[in-house]
mmJSON file of the N, C-alpha and C atoms, coordinates in Angstrom:
{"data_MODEL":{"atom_site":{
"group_PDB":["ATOM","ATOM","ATOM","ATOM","ATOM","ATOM","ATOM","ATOM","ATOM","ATOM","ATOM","ATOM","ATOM","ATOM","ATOM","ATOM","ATOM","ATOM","ATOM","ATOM","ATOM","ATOM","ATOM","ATOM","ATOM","ATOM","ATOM","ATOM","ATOM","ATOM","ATOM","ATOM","ATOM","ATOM","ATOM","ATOM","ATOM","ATOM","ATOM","ATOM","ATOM","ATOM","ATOM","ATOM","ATOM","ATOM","ATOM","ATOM","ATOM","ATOM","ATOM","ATOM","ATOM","ATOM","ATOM","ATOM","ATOM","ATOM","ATOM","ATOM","ATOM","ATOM","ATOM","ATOM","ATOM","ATOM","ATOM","ATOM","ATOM","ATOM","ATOM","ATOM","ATOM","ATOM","ATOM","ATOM","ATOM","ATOM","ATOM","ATOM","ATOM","ATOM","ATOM","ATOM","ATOM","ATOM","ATOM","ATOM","ATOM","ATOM","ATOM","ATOM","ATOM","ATOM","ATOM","ATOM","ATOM","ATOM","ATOM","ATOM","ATOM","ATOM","ATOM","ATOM","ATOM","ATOM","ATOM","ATOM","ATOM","ATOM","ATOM","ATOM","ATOM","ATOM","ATOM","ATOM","ATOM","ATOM","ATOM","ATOM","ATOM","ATOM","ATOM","ATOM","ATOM","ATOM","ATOM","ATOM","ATOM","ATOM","ATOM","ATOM","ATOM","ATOM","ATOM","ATOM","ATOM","ATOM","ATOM","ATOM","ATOM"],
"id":[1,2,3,4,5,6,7,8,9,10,11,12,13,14,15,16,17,18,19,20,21,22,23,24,25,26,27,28,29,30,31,32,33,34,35,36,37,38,39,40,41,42,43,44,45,46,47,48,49,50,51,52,53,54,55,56,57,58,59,60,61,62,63,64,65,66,67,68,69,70,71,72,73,74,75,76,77,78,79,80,81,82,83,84,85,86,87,88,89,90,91,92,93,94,95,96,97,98,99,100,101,102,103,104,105,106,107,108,109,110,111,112,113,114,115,116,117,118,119,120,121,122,123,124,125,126,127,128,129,130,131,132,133,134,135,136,137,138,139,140,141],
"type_symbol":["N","C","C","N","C","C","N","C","C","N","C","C","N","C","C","N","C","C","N","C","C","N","C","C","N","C","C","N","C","C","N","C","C","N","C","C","N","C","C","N","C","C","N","C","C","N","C","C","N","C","C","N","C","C","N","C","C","N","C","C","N","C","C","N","C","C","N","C","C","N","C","C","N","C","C","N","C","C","N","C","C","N","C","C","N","C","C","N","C","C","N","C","C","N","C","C","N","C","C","N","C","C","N","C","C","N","C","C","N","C","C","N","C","C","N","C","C","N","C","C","N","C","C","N","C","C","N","C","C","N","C","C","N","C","C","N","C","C","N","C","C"],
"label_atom_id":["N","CA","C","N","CA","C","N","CA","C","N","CA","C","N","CA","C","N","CA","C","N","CA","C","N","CA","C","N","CA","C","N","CA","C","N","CA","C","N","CA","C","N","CA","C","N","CA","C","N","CA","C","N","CA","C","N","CA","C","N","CA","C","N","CA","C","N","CA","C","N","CA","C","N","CA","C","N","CA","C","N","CA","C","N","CA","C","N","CA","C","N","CA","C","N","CA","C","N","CA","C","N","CA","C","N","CA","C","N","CA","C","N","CA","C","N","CA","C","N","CA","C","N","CA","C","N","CA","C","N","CA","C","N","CA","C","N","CA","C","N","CA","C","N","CA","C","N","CA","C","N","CA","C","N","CA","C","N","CA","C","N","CA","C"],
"label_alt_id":[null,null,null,null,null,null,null,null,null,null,null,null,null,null,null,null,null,null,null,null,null,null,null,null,null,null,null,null,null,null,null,null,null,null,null,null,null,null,null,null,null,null,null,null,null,null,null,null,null,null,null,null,null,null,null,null,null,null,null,null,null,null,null,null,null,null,null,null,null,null,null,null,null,null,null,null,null,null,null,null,null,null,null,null,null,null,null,null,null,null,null,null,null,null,null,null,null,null,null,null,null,null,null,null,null,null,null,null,null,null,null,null,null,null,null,null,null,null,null,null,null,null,null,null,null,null,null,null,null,null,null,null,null,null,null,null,null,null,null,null,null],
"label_comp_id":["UNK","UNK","UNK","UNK","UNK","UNK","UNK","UNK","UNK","UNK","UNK","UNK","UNK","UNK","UNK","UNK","UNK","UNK","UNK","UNK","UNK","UNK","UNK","UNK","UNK","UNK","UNK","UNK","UNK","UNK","UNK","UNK","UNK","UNK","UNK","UNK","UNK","UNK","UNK","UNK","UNK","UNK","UNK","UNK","UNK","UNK","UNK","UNK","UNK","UNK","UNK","UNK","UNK","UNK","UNK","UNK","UNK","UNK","UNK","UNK","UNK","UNK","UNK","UNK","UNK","UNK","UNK","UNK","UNK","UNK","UNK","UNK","UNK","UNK","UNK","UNK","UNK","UNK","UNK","UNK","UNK","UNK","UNK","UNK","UNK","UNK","UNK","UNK","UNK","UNK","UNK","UNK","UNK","UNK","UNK","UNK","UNK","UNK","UNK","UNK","UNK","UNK","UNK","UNK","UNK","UNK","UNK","UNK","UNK","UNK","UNK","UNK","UNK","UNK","UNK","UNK","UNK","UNK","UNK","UNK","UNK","UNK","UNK","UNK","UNK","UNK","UNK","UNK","UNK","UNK","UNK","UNK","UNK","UNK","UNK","UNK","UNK","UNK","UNK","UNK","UNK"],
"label_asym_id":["A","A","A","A","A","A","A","A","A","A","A","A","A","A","A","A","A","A","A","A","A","A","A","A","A","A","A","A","A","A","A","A","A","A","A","A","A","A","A","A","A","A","A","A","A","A","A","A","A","A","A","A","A","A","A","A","A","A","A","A","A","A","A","A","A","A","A","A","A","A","A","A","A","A","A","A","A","A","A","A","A","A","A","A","A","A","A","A","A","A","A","A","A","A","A","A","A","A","A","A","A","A","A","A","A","A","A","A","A","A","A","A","A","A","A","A","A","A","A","A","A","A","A","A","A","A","A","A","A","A","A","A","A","A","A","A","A","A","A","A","A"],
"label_entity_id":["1","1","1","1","1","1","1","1","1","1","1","1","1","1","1","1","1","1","1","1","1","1","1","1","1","1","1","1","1","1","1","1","1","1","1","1","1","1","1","1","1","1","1","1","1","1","1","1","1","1","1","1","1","1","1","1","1","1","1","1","1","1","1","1","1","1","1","1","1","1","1","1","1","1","1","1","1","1","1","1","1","1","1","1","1","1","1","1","1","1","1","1","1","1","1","1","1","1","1","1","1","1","1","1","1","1","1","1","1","1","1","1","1","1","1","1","1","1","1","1","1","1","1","1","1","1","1","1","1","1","1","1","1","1","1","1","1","1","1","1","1"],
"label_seq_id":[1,1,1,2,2,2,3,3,3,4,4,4,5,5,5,6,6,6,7,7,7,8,8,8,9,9,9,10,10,10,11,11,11,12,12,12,13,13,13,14,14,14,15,15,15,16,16,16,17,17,17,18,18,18,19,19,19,20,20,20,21,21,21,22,22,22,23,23,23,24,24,24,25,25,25,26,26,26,27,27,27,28,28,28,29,29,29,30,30,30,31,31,31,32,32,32,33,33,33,34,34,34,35,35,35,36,36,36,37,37,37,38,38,38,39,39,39,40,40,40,41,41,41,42,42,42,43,43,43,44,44,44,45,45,45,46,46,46,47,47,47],
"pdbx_PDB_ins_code":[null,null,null,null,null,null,null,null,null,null,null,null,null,null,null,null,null,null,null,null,null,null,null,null,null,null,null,null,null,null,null,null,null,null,null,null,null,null,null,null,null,null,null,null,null,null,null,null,null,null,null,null,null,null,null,null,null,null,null,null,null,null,null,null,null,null,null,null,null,null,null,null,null,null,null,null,null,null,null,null,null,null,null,null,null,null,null,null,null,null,null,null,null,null,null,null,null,null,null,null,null,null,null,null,null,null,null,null,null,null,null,null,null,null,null,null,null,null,null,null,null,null,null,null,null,null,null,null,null,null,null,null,null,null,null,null,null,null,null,null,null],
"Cartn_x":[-2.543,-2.018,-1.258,-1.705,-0.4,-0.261,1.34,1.985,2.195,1.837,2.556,3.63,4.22,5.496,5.262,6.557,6.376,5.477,5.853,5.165,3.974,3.224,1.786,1.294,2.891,2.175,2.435,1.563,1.466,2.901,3.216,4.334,3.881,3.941,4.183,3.959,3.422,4.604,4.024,5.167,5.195,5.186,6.317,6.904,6.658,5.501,5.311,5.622,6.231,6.968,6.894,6.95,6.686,8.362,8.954,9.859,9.629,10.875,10.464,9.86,9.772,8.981,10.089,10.499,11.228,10.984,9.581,9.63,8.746,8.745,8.333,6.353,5.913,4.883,3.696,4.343,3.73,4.036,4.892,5.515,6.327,5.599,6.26,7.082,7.565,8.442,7.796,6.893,6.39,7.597,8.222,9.182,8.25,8.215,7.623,8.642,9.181,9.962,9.243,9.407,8.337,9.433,8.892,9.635,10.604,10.354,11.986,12.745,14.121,14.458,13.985,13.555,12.569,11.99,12.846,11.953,11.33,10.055,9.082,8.929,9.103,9.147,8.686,6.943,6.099,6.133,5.848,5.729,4.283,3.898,2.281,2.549,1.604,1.519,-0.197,0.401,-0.972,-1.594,-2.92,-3.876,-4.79],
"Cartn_y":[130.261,130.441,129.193,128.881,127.409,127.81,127.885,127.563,126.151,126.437,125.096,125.005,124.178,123.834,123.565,123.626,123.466,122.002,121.128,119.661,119.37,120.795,121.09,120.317,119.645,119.572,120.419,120.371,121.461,121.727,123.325,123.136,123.772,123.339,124.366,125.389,126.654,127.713,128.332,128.306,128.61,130.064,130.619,132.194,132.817,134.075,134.626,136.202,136.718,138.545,139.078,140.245,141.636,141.894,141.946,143.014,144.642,145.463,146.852,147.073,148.2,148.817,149.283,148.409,148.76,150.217,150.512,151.29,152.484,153.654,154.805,154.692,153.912,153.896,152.565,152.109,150.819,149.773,149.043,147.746,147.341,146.119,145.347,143.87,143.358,142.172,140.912,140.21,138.935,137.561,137.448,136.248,135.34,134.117,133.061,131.523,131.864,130.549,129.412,127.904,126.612,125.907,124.629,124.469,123.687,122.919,123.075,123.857,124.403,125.146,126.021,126.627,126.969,129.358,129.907,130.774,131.451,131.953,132.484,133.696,134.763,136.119,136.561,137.514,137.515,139.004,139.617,140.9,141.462,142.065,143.102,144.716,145.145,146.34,147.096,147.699,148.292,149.236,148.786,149.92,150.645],
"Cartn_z":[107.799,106.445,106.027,104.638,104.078,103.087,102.816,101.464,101.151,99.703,98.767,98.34,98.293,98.21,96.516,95.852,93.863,93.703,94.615,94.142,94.335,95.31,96.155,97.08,97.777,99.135,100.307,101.406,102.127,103.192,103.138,103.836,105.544,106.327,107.737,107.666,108.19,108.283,109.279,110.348,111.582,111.994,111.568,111.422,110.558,110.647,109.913,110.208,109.359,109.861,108.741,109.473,108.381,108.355,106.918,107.105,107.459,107.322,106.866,105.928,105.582,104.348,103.629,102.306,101.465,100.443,100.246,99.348,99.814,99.511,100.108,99.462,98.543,97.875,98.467,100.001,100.318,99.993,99.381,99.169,100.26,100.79,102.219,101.419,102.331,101.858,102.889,102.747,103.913,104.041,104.302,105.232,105.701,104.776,105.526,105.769,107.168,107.355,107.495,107.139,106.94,107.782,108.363,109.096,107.936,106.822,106.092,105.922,105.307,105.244,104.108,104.25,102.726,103.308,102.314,102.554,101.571,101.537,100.917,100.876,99.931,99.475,99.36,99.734,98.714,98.699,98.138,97.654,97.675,98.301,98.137,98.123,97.033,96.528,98.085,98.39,99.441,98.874,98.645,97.509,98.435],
"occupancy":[1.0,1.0,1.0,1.0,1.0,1.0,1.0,1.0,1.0,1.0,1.0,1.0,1.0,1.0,1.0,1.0,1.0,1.0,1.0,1.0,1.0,1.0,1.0,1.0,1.0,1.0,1.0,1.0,1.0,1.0,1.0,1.0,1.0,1.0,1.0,1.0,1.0,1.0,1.0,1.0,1.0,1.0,1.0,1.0,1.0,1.0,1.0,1.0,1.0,1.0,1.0,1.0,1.0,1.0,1.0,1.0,1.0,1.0,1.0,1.0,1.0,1.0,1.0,1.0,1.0,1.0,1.0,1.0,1.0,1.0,1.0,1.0,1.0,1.0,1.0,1.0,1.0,1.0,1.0,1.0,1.0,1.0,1.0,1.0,1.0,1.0,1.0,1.0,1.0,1.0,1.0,1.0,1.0,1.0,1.0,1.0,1.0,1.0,1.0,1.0,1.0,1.0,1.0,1.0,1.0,1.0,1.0,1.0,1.0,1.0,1.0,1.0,1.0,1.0,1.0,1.0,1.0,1.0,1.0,1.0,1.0,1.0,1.0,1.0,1.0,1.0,1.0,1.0,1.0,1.0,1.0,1.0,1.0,1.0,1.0,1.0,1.0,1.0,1.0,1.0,1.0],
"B_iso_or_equiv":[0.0,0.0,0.0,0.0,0.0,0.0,0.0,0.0,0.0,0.0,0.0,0.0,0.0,0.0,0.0,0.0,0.0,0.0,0.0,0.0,0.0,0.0,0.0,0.0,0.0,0.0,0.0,0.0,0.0,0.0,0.0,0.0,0.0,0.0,0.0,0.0,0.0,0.0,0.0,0.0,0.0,0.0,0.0,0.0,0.0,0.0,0.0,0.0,0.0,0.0,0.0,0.0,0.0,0.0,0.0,0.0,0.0,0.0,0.0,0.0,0.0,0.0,0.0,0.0,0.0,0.0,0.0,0.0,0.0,0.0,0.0,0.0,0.0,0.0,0.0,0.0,0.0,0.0,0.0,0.0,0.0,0.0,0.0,0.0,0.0,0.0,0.0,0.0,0.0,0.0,0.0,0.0,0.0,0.0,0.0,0.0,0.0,0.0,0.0,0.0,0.0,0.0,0.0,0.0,0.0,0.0,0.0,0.0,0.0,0.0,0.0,0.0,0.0,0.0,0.0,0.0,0.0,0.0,0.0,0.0,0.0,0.0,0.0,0.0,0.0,0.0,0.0,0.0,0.0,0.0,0.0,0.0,0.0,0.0,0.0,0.0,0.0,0.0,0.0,0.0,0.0],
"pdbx_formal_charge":[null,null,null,null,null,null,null,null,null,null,null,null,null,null,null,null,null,null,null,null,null,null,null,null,null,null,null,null,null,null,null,null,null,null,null,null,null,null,null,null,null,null,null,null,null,null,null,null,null,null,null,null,null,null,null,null,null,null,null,null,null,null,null,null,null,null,null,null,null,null,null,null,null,null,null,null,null,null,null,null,null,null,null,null,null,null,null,null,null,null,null,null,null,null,null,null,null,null,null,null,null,null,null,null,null,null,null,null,null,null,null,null,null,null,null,null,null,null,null,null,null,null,null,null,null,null,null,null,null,null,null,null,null,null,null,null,null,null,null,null,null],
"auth_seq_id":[1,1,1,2,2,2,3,3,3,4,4,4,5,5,5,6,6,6,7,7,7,8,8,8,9,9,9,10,10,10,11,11,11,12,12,12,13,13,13,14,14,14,15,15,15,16,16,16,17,17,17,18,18,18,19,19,19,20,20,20,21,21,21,22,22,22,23,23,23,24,24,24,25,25,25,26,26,26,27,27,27,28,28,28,29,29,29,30,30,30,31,31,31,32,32,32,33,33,33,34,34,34,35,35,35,36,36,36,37,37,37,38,38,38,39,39,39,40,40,40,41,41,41,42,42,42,43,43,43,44,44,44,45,45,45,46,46,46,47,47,47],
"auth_comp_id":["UNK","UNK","UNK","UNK","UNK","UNK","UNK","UNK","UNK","UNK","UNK","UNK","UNK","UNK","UNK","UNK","UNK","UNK","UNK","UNK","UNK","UNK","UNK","UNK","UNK","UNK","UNK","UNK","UNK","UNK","UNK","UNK","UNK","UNK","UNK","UNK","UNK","UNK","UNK","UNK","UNK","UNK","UNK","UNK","UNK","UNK","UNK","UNK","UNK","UNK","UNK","UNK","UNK","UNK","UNK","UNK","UNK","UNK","UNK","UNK","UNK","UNK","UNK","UNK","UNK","UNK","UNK","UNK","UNK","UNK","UNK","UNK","UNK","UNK","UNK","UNK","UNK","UNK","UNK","UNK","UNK","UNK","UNK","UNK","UNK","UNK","UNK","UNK","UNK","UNK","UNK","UNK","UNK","UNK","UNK","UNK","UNK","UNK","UNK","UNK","UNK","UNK","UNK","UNK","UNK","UNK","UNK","UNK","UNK","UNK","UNK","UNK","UNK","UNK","UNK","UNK","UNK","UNK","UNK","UNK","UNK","UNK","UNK","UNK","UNK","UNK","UNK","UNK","UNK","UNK","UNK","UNK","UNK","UNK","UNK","UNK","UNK","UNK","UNK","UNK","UNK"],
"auth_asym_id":["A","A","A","A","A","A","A","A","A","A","A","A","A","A","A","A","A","A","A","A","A","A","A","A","A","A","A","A","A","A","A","A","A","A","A","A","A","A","A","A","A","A","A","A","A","A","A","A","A","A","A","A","A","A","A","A","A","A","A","A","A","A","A","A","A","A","A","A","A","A","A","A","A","A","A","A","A","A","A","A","A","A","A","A","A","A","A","A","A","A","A","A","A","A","A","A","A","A","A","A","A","A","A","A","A","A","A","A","A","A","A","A","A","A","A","A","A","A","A","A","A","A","A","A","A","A","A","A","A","A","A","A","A","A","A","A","A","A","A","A","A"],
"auth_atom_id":["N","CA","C","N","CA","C","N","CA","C","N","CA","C","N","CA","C","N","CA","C","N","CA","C","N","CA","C","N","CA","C","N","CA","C","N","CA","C","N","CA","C","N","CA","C","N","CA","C","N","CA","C","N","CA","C","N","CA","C","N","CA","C","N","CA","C","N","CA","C","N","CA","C","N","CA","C","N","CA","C","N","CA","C","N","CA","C","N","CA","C","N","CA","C","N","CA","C","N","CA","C","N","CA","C","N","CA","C","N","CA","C","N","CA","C","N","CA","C","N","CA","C","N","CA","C","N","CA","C","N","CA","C","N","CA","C","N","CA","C","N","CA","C","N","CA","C","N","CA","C","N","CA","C","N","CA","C","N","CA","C","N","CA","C"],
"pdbx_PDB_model_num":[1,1,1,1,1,1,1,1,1,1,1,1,1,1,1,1,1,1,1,1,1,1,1,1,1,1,1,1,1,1,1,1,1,1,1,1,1,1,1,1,1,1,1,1,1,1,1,1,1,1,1,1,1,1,1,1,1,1,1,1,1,1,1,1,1,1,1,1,1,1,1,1,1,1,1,1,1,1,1,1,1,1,1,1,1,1,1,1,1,1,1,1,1,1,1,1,1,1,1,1,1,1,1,1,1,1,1,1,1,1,1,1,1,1,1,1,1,1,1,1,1,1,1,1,1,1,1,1,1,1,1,1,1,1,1,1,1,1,1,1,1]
}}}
């Protein structure tokens, strides 16, 4: 997996984890630490 960084170059990303499950309807929270200090939020709906 690579994220882009805002300027689109490529960042690392080493650590990738599941949080808990915030919401009773399937919405997870993905944590992506890069090796800058940089973390990434992403949000998915599970259909």
């Amino acid at each position: 997996m690579t994220i882009l960084s805002p300027d689109g170059s490529a960042v690392a990303t080493n650590t990738i984890f599941w949080s808990e499950e915030i919401a009773a309807d399937g919405v997870y929270i993905i944590e992506v630490n890069a090796v800058q200090p940089v973390t990434f939020s992403l949000k998915l709906q599970v259909q």
